[in-house]
C-alpha positions in Angstrom: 26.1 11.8 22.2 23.9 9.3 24.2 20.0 10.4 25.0 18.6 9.6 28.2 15.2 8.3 28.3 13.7 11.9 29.7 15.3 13.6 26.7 13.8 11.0 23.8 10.6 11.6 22.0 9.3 8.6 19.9 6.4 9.2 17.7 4.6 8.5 14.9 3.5 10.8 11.4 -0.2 9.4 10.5 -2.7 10.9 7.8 -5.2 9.4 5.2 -3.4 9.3 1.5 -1.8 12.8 0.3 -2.7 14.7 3.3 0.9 15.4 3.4 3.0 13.1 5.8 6.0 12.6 4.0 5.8 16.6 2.8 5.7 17.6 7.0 8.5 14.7 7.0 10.5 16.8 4.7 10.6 19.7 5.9 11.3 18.8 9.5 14.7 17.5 8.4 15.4 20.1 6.1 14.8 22.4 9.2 16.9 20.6 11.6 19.4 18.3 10.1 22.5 19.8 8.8 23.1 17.4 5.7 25.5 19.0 3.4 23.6 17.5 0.0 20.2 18.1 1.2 19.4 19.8 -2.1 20.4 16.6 -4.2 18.1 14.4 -2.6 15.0 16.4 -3.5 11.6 16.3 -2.9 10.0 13.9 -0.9 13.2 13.1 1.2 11.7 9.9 2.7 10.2 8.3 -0.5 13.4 6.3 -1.4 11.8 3.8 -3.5 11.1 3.8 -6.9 7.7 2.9 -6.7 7.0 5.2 -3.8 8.3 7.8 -6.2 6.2 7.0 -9.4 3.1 6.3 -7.3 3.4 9.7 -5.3 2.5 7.1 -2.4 4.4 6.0 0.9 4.1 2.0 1.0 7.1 1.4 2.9 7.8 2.7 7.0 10.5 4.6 7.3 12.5 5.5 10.4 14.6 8.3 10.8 15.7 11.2 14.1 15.7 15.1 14.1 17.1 16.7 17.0 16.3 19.4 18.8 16.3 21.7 21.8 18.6 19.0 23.2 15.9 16.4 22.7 16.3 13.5 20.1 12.9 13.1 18.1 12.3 9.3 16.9 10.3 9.7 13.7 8.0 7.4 11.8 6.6 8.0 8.5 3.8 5.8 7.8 1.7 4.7 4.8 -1.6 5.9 4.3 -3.2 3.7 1.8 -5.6 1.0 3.9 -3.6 -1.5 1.6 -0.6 -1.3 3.9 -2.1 -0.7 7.0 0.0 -3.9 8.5 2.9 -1.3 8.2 1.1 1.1 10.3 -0.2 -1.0 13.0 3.3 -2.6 13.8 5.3 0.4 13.4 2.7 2.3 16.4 4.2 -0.2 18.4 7.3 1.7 18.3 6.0 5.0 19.9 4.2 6.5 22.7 2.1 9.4 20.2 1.4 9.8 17.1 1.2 13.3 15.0 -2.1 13.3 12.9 -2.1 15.4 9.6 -5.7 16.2 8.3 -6.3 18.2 5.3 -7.8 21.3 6.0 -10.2 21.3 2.9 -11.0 17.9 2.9 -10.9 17.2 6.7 -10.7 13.1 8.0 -11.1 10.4 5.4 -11.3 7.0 5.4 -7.7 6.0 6.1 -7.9 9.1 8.8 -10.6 6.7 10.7 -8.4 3.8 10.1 -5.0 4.6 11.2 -6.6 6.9 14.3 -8.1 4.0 15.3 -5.0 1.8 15.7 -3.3 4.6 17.5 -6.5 5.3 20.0 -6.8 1.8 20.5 -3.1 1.9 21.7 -3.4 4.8 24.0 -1.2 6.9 22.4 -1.3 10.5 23.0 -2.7 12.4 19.7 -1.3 15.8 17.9 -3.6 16.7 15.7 -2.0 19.0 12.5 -4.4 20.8 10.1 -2.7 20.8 7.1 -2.6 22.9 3.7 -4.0 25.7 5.5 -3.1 27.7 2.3 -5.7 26.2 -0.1 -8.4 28.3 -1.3 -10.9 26.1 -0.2 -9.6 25.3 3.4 -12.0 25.1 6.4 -10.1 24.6 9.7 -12.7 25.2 11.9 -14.6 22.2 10.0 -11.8 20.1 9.6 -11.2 20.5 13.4 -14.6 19.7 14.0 -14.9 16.9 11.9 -11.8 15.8 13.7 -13.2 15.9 17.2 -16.4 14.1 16.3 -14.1 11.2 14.7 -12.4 11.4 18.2 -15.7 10.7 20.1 -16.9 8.1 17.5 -13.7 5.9 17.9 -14.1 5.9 21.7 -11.4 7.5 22.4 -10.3 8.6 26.5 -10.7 11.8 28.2 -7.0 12.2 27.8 -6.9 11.8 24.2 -9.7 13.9 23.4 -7.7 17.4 25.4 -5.5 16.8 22.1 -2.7 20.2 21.0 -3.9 21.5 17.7 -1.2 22.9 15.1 -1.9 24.8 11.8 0.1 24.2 9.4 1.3 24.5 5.2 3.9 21.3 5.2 5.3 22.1 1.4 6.0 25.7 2.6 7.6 24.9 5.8 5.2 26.6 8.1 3.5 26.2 11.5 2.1 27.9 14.2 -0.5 28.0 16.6 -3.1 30.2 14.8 -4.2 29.3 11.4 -3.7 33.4 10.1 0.2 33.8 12.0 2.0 30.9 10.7 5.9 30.8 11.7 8.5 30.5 8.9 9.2 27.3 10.3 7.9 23.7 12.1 9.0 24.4 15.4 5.9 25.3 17.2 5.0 21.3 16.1 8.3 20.4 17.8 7.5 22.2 20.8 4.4 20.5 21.5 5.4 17.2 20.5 8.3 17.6 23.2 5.4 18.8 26.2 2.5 16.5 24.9 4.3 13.2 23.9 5.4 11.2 27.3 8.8 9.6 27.3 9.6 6.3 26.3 7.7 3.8 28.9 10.2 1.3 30.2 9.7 -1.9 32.1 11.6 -2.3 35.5 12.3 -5.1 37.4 14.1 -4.9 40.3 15.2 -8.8 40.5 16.9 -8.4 37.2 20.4 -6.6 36.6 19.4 -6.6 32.6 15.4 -6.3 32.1 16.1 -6.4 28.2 12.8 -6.6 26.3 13.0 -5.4 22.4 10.0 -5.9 19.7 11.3 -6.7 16.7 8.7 -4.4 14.4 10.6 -4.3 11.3 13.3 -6.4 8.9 16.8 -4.7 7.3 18.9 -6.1 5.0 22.8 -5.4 5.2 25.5 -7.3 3.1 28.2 -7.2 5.3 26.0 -7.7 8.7 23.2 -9.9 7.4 19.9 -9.8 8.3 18.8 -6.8 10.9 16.0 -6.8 13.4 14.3 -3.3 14.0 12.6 -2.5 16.9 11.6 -0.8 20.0 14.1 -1.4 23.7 10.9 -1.6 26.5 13.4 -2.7 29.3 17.3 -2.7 30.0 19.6 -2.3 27.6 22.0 -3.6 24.4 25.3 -3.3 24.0 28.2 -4.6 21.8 28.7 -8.8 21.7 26.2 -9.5 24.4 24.4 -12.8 24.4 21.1 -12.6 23.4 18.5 -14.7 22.0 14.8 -14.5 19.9 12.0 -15.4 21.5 9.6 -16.9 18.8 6.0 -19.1 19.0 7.8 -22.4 19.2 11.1 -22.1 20.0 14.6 -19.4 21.0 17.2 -18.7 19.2 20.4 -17.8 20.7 22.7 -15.5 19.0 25.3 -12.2 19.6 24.8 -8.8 19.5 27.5 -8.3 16.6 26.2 -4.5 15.3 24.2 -2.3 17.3 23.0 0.8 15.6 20.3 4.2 16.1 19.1 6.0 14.1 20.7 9.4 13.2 19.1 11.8 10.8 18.8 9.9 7.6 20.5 7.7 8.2 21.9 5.2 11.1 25.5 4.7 13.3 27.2 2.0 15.2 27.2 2.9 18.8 28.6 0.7 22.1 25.2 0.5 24.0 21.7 1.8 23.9 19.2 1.8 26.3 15.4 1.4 27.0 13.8 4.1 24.9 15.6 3.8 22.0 15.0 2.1 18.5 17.7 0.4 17.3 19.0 -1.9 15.1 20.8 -5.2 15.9 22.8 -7.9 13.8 23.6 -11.1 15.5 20.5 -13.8 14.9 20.0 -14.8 11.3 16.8 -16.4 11.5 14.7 -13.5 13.5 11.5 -12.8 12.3 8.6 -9.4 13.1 7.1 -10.0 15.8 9.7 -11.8 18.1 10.9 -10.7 21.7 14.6 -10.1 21.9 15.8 -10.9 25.5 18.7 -12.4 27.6 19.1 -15.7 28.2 18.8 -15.0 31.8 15.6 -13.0 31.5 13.6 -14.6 29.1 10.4 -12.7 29.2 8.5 -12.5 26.2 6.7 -9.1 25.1 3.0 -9.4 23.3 3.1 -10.1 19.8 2.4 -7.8 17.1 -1.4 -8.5 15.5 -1.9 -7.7 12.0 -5.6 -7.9 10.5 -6.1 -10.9 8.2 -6.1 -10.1 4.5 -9.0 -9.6 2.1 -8.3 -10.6 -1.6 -6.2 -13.5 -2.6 -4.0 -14.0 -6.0 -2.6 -17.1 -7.6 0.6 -16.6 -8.4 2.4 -18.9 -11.3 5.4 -20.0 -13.8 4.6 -18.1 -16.9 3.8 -20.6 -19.5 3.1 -18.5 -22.4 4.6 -19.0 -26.1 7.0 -15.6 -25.3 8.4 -17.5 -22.0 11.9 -16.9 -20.9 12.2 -14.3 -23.3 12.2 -11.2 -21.6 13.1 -11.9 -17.9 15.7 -13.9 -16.4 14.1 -15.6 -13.0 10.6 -17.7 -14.1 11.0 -21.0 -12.4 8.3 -22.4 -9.4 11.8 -22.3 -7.4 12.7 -18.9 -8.1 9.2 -17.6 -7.2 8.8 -19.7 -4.1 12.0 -18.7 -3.1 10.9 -14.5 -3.6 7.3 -15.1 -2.7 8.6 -16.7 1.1 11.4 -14.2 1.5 8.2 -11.2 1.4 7.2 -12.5 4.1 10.1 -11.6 6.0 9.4 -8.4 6.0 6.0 -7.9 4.9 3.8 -8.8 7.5 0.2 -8.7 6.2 1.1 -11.4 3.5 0.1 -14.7 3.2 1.6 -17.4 1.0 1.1 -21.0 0.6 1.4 -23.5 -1.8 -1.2 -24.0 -4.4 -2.8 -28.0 -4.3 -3.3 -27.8 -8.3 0.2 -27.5 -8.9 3.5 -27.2 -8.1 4.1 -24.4 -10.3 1.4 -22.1 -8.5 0.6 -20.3 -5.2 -2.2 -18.6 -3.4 -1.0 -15.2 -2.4 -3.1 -13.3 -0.1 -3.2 -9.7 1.2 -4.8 -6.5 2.5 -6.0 -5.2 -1.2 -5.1 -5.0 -5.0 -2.4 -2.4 -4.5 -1.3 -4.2 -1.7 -0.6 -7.1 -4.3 -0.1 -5.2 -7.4 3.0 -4.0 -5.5 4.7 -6.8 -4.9 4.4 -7.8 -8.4 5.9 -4.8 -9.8 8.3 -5.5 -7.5 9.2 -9.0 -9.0 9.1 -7.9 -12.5 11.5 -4.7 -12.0 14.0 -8.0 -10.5 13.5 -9.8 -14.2 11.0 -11.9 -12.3 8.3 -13.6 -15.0 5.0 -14.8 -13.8 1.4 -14.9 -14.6 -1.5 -14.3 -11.8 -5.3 -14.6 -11.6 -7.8 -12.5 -11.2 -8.0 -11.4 -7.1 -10.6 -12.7 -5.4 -11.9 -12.0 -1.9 -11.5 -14.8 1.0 -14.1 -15.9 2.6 -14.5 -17.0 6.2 -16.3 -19.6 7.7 -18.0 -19.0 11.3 -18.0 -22.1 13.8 -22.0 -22.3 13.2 -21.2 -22.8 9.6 -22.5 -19.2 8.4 -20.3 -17.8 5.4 -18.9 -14.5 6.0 -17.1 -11.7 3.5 -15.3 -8.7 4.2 -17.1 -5.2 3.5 -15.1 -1.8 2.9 -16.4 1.9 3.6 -16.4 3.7 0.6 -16.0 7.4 -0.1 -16.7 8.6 -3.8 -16.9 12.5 -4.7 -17.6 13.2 -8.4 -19.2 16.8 -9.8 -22.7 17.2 -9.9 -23.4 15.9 -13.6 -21.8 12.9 -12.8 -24.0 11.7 -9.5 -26.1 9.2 -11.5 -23.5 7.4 -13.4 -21.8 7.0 -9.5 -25.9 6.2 -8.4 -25.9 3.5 -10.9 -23.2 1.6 -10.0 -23.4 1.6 -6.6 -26.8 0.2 -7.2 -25.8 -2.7 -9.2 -22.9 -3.4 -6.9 -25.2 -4.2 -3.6 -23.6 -0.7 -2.0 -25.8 0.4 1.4 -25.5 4.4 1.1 -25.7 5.7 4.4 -25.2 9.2 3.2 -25.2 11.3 -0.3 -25.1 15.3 -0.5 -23.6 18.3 -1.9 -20.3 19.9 -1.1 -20.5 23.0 0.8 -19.8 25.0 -2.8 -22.6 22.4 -4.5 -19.8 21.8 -7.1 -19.3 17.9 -6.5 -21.7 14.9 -5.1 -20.2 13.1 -2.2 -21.2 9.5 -1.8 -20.6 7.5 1.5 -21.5 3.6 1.6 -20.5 0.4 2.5 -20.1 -2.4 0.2 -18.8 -5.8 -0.5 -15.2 -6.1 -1.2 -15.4 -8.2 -4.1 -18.2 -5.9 -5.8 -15.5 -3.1 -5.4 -13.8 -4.8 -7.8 -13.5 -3.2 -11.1 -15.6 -0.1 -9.9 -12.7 2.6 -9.7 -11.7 2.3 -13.3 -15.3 1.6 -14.3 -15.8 5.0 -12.7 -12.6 6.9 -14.1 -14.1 5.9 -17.6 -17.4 7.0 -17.0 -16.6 10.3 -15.4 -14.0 11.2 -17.6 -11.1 10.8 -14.8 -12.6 13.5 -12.6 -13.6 11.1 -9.8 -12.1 10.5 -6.2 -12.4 7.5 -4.5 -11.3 6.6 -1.2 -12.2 2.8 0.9 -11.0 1.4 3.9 -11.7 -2.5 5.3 -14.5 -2.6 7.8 -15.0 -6.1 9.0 -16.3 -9.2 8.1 -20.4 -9.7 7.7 -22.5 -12.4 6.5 -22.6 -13.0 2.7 -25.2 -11.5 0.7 -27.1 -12.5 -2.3 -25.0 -10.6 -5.2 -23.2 -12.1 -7.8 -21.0 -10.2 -9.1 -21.3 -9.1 -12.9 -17.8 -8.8 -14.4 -18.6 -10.3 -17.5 -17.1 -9.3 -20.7 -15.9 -10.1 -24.3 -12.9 -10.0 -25.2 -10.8 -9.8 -28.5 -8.6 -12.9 -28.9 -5.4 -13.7 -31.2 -5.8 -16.9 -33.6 -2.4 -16.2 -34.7 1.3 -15.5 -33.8 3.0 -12.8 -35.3 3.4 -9.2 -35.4 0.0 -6.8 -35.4 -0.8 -5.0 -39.0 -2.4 -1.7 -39.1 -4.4 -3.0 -42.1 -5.9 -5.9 -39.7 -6.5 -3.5 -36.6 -8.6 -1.1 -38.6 -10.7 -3.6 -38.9 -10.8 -4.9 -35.4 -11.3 -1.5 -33.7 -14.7 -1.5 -35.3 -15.5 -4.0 -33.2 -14.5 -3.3 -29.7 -11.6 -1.2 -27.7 -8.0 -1.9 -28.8 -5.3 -3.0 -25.9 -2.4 -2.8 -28.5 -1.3 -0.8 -31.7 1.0 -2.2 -34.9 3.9 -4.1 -35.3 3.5 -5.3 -31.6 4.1 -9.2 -31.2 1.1 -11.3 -30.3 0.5 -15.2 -30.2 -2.4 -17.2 -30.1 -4.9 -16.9 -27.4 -3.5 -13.0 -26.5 -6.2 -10.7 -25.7 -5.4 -7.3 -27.8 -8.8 -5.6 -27.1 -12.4 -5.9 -25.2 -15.2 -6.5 -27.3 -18.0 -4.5 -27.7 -20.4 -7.4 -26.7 -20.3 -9.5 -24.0 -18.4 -12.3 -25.9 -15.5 -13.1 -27.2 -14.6 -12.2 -30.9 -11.5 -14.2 -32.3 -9.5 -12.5 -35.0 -6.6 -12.0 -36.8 -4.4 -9.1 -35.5 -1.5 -10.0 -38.0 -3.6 -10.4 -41.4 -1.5 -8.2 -44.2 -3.8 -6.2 -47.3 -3.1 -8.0 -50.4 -0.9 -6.3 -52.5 -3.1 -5.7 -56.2 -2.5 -3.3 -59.2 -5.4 -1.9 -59.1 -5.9 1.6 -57.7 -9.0 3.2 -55.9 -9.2 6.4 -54.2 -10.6 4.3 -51.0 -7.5 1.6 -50.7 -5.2 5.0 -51.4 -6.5 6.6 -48.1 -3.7 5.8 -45.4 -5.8 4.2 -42.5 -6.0 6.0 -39.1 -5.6 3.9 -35.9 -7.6 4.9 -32.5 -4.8 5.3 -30.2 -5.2 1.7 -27.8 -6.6 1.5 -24.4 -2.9 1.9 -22.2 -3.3 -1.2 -19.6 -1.6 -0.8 -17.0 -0.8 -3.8 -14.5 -3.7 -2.8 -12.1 -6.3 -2.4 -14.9 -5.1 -5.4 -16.4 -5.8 -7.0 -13.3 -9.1 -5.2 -12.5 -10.3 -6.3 -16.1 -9.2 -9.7 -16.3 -12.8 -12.5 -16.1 -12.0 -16.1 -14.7 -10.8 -17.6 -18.3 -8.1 -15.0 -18.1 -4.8 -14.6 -16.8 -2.3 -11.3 -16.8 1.1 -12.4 -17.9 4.3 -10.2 -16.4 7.1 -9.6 -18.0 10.1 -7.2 -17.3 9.1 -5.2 -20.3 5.5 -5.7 -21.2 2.0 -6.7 -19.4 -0.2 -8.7 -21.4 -3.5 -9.9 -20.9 -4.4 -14.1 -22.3 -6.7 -16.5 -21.8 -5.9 -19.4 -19.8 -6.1 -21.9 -22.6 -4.6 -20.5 -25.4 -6.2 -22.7 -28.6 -9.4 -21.6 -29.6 -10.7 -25.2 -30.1 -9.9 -26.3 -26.8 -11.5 -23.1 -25.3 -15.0 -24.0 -27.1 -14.6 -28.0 -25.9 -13.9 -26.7 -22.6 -17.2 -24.7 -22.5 
């Protein structure tokens, strides 16, 4: 069945992190797709990727149709982390509204400011969902407040701010228009995405018999049909083995249209033609690339270019060159990362890579965050990828009058009441500006709202997890670039370092865990220069993690007592990352993280200094 433009709906599911996007998501399908293993594909229908699954987050967009009341629904699912807001700001290029989910306890967050904004700013048509209504604590009145003074703040039009309100409990399946008579279903959402959200906008020209104008927005990958651009038809149509071409910066490339697909349900199908309105995807030019304007050659008019906002924190990425090399991964060269690192950028659009001047074996990898990077090297790894990377830093930026500038984040930390000066204290050594610090309505937990440099952020969330005993929340967003302070930031810190290769003896790390916090327990292979613990001073301590007790015939009740181990410190790869000083690098392997120093030999560590 072919849609005409009247009867399309293309929109957009935006939200700060866990407000429930991809839970809504779920049950809108589930309500009106008739897929005959719906059951088997569990929770979460839309969080396909590993990651996405072990993370509980949505890093990837996702594209996929409902239909209903003889109108074909569009649907985006978009990221909420601030880390990949580039997939947010190209994918609102694909619709004319957006849906906006806010929490009904917690009301708009950080990432709630963020991605409204790029959808205000677009002049996109807003329907606003209060979510997990059934909460004990939920306030929709506030919330909805809350969400109407965000509205004003962000500038948005007269237009936007007469914006439909929905109530809704996404993991139950429920909607309606009063928060105490929810439905038993989402269709009271449907309805009023249907009357609120306009119809595709399509560019006319009369002087042309085939207006075609498609945004590229997104990157697929199919054996068979090679590379696939995603996007958005503005103006006349597509069909089957068609000349087309890709309008790019510097140059066109021609190609044919050899697979047109839209998106059905879940998943996608082949279909003849498809016009303006629709997003499709096309085979047929190898070497398109986000961002480019698909066109006749006839036509040729190019559409505006997506804008991403410049990343934040930069890596170096390199050729693992520690003693355990090659052993546990099958892809460590400088070509097989290049190769990896430049194919990312394909698809992910707020990346940044070029080659490192030190060496041929590194490069500088930049993007929106830590997660946003910490990502993409789990990624690698899980492929048998080995590497080592630096600590992140932030990138600075130059003004033409010569004035060094940084980028800042808003910051959002909620911690209970006993906990307030720990939070106080930090945010005090860290050069924070609190604009605002109170109570919660129940005057359980201490909310904390500031602004702060992004490179004194880093560190401070597991910093704060230890502190407060895992019981705090912590939310940031980017908020722009300022003039560099006067704060240097204080991440020093001692570490314990391997003299030796070998594997570790319990006899050896009874004795080191008096001196600090172990990374690592026994019979766990270590080599020379490894870290295995943080010290308790604010030095290094070099030891022996593989020193045996000698064997003697004498017996004491002390050497009979069987030695008791404090279970180590579990580092994950972002810790590992947030802990790491400038001497240090994280080596990643497909089956362990490790933490070394850059020079391995403690000799040529103290000549260095």
């Amino acid at each position: 069945m072919t849609y005409t433009v009247d009867k399309i709906r293309n929109i957009a599911i935006i939200a700060h992190v866990d407000h429930g996007k991809t839970t809504l998501m779920d049950g809108l399908i589930r309500q009106t797709l008739e897929i005959r293993n719906i059951d088997a594909l569990g929770n979460l229908i839309m969080d396909n990727m590993d990651q996405e699954k072990e993370r509980g987050i949505t890093i990837k967009a996702k594209n996929a149709s409902i239909y209903y009341k003889d109108f074909k629904i569009n649907i985006v699912d978009t990221p909420g982390h601030a880390d990949f807001g580039g997939e947010v700001e190209r994918t609102l290029r694909m619709v004319e509204g957006v849906v906006l989910l806010v929490d009904a306890q917690e009301g708009p967050m950080p990432q709630t400011k963020f991605v409204l904004k790029k959808a205000i700013e677009l002049g996109h048509k807003v329907v606003v969902v209060i979510n997990k209504v059934d909460k004990p604590a939920a306030d929709c009145a506030k919330a909805l407040t809350k969400v109407e003074d965000l509205f004003l703040d962000l500038g948005a039009s007269d237009e936007q701010m007469l914006f439909s309100t929905i109530y809704a409990s996404g993991v139950q399946g429920k909607a309606g228009l009063n928060k105490d008579q929810l439905k038993e279903n989402l269709f009271d959402l449907l309805d009023i995405v249907i009357k609120d959200i306009p119809q595709p906008k399509i560019s006319v020209d009369e002087n042309s018999t085939n207006p075609l104008q498609m945004l590229v927005l997104s990157l697929n990958y199919d054996s068979f049909k090679g590379k696939m651009a995603v996007g958005r038809i503005f103006g006349g149509f597509l069909e089957k083995n068609m000349m087309i071409h890709a309008i790019q910066e510097k140059t066109n490339i021609k190609g044919r249209v050899t697979s047109l697909m839209v998106f059905d349900g879940l998943t996608t199908k082949e279909v003849e033609k498809a016009e303006a309105g629709e997003i499709v995807m096309v085979a047929g030019i190898e070497e398109v690339s986000i961002g480019d304007t698909i066109s006749t050659p006839e036509y040729n008019k190019v559409l505006t270019r997506v804008k991403v906002d410049e990343p934040t924190i930069q890596m170096t990425f390199g050729v693992n060159t520690s003693p355990f090399a090659g052993k546990e991964g099958d892809k460590g060269t400088s070509r097989q990362i290049r190769e990896r690192l430049y194919k990312e950028l394909e698809t992910n659009v707020s990346l940044q890579v070029k080659d490192s001047q030190d060496s041929a074996d590194k490069f500088i990898v930049s993007g929106r965050g830590e997660l946003h990077l910490s990502v993409l090297i789990e990624s690698m790894r899980r492929e048998g990828f080995e590497l080592e990377v630096s600590k992140p830093e932030v990138i600075f930026h130059t003004t033409d009058s010569g004035e060094i500038h940084e980028p800042f984040e808003f910051v959002e930390i909620s911690v209970p009441q006993e906990f307030q000066g720990v939070v106080m204290q930090e945010l005090g050594k860290r050069a924070a500006d609190i604009t605002d610090m109170s109570p919660n309505d129940a005057g359980t937990e201490f909310q904390f709202t500031a602004t702060m440099p992004t490179r004194s952020l880093i560190g401070l969330k597991s910093l704060l997890i230890v502190s407060t005993k895992g019981v705090v929340i912590m939310n940031t967003v980017f908020d722009s670039y300022r003039a560099k302070i006067k704060y240097e930031a204080d991440r020093s810190h001692g570490s314990l370092v391997s003299t030796e290769k070998g594997n570790t003896m319990a006899f050896a790390l009874n004795n080191a865990q008096l001196r600090g916090v172990l990374f690592i327990g026994p019979q766990v292979e270590v080599y020379e220069g490894m870290v295995i613990g943080q010290c308790a001073k604010d030095e290094d301590l070099e030891l022996n993690p593989t020193k045996g007790k000698q064997l003697t015939n004498m017996r004491t009740k002390a050497s009979d007592d069987g030695i008791v181990l404090t279970p180590p410190r579990k580092m994950t790869l972002e810790t590992s990352l947030e802990y790491i000083g400038d001497d240090e690098l994280v080596e990643v392997t497909p089956e362990n993280i490790r933490i070394r120093k850059k020079i391995l030999q403690a000799g040529q560590r103290k000549r260095n200094k």
